[in-house]
Rosetta silent file (secondary structure, phi, psi, omega in degrees, C-alpha in Angstrom):
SEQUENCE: XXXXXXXXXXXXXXXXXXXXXXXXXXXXXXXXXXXXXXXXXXXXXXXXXXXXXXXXXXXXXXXXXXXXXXXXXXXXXXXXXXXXXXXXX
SCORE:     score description
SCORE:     0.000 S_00000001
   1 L     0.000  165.268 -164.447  -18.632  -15.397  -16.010 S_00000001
   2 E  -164.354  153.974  157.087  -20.909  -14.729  -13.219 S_00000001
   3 E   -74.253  143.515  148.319  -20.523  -12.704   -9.494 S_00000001
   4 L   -75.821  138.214 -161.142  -19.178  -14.143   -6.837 S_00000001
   5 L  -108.242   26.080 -170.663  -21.846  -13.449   -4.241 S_00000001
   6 L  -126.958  -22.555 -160.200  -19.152  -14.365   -1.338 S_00000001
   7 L  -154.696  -11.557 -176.782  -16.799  -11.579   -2.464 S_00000001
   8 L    71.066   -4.380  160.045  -18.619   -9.206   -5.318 S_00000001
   9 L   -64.553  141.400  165.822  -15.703  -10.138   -7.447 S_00000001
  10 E   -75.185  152.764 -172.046  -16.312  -12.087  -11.135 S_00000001
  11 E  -111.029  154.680  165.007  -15.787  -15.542  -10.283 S_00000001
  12 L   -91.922  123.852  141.627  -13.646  -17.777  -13.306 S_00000001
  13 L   -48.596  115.591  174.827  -13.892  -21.346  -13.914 S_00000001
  14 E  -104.042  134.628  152.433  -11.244  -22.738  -11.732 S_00000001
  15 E  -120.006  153.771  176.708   -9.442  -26.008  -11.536 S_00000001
  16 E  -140.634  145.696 -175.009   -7.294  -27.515   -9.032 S_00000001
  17 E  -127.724  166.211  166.927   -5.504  -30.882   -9.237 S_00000001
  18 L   -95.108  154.121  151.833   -2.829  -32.264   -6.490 S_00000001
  19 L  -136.255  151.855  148.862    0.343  -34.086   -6.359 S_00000001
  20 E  -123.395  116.988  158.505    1.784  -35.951   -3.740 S_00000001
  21 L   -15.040  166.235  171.624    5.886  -36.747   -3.649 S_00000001
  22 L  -120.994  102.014  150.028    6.125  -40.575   -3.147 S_00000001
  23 L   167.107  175.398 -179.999    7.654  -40.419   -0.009 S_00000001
  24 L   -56.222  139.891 -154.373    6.084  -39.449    3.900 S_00000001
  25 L   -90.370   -8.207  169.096    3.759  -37.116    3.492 S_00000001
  26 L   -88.990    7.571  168.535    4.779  -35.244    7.019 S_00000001
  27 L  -127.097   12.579  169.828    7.896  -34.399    5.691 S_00000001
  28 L  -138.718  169.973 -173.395    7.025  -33.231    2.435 S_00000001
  29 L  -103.634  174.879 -179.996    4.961  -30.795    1.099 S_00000001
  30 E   -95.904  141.899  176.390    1.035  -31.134   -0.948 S_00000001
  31 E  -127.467  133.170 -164.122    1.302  -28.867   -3.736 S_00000001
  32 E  -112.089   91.390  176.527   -2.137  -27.772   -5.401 S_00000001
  33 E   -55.284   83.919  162.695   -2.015  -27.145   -9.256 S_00000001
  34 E   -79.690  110.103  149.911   -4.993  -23.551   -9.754 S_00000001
  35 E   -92.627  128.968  170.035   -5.865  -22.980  -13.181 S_00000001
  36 E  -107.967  138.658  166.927   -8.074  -20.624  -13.965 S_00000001
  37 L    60.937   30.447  164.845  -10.454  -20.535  -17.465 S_00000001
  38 L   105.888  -23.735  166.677   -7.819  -23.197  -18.608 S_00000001
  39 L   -73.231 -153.785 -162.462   -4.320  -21.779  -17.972 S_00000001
  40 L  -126.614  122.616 -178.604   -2.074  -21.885  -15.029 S_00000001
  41 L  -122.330    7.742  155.471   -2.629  -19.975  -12.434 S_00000001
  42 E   135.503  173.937 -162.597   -0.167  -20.788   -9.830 S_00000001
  43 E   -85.817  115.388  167.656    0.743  -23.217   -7.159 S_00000001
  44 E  -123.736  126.709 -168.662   -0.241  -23.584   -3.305 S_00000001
  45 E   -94.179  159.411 -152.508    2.161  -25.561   -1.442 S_00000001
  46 E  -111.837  127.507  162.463    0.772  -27.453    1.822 S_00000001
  47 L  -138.249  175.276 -179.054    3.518  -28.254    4.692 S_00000001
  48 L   -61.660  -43.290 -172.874    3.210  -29.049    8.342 S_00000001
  49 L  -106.263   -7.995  162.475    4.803  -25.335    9.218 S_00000001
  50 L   179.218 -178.095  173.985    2.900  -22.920    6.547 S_00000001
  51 E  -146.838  148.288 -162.780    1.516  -22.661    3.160 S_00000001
  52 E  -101.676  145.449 -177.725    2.862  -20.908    0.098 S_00000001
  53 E  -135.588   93.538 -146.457    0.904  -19.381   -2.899 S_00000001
  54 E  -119.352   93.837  150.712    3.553  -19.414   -5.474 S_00000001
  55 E   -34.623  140.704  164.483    2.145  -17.454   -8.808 S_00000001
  56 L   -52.351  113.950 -178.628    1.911  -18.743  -12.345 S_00000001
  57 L    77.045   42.438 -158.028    5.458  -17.454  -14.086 S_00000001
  58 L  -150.719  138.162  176.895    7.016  -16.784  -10.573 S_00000001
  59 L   -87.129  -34.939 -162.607   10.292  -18.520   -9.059 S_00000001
  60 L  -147.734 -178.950 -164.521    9.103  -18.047   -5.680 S_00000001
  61 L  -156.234  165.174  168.286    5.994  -17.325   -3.847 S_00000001
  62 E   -41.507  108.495 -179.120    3.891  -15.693   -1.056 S_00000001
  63 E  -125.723  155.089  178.049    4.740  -18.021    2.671 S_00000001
  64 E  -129.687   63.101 -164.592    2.451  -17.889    5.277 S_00000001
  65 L   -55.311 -179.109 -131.948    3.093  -19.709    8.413 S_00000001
  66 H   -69.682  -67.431  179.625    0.021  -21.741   10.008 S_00000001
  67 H   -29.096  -48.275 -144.667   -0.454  -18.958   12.956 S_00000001
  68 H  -102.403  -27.412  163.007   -0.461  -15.986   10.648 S_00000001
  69 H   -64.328  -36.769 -174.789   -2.977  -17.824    7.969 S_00000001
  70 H   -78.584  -36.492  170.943   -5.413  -18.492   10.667 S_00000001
  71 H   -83.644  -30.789  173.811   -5.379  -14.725   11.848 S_00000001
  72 H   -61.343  -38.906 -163.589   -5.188  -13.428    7.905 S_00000001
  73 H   -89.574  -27.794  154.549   -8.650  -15.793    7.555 S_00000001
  74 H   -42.765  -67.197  164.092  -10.128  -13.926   10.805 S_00000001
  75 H   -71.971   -9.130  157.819   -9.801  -10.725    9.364 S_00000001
  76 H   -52.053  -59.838 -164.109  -11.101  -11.613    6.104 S_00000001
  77 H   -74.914  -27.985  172.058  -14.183  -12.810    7.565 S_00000001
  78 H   -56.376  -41.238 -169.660  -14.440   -9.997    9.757 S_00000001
  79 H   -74.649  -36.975  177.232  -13.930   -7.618    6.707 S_00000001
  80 H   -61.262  -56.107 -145.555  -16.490   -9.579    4.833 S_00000001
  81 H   -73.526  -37.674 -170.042  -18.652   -9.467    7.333 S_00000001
  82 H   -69.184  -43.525  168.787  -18.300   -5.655    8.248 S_00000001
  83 L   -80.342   14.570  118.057  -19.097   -5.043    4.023 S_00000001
  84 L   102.680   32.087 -161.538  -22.367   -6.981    4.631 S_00000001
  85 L   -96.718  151.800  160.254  -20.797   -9.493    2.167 S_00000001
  86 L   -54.052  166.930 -177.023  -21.529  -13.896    3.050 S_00000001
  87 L  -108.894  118.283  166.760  -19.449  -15.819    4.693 S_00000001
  88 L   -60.039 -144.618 -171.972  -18.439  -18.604    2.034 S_00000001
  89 L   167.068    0.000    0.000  -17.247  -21.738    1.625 S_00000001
């Protein structure tokens, strides 16, 4: 384990794998498999209208339309910024 020097948090090995539905990809959504240190650590679903963070052992999940992610990622970086913390990537 090691600090994340973007958040002062320990950072985890993470992985993330994809799916895509076989069918048009504007009408369905990309869903993004996060494991962390080798388990499962939940789900982020991709759509045209918002995106979803659906925990590991959870029926349902966290939605976010587009609008409200894009102001939620403003004030992060502001909050980051304001705690003299980097701006990542």
């Amino acid at each position: 384990m090691s600090t994340n020097k973007n958040y002062g948090e320990t950072s985890m090995a993470y992985d993330v794998s994809f799916t895509i539905p076989e069918r048009v990809l504007r009408k369905a959504d990309v869903e993004f498999t996060v494991k962390r240190n080798g388990g499962a650590w939940g789900t982020l679903k991709v759509s045209k209208r918002s995106v979803v963070w659906v925990p590991s052992r959870k029926q349902s999940g966290i939605k976010v339309r587009w609008r409200d992610f894009d102001a939620l990622m403003h004030d992060f970086d502001a909050l980051m910024q304001e705690h003299g913390k980097s701006k990542g990537s």
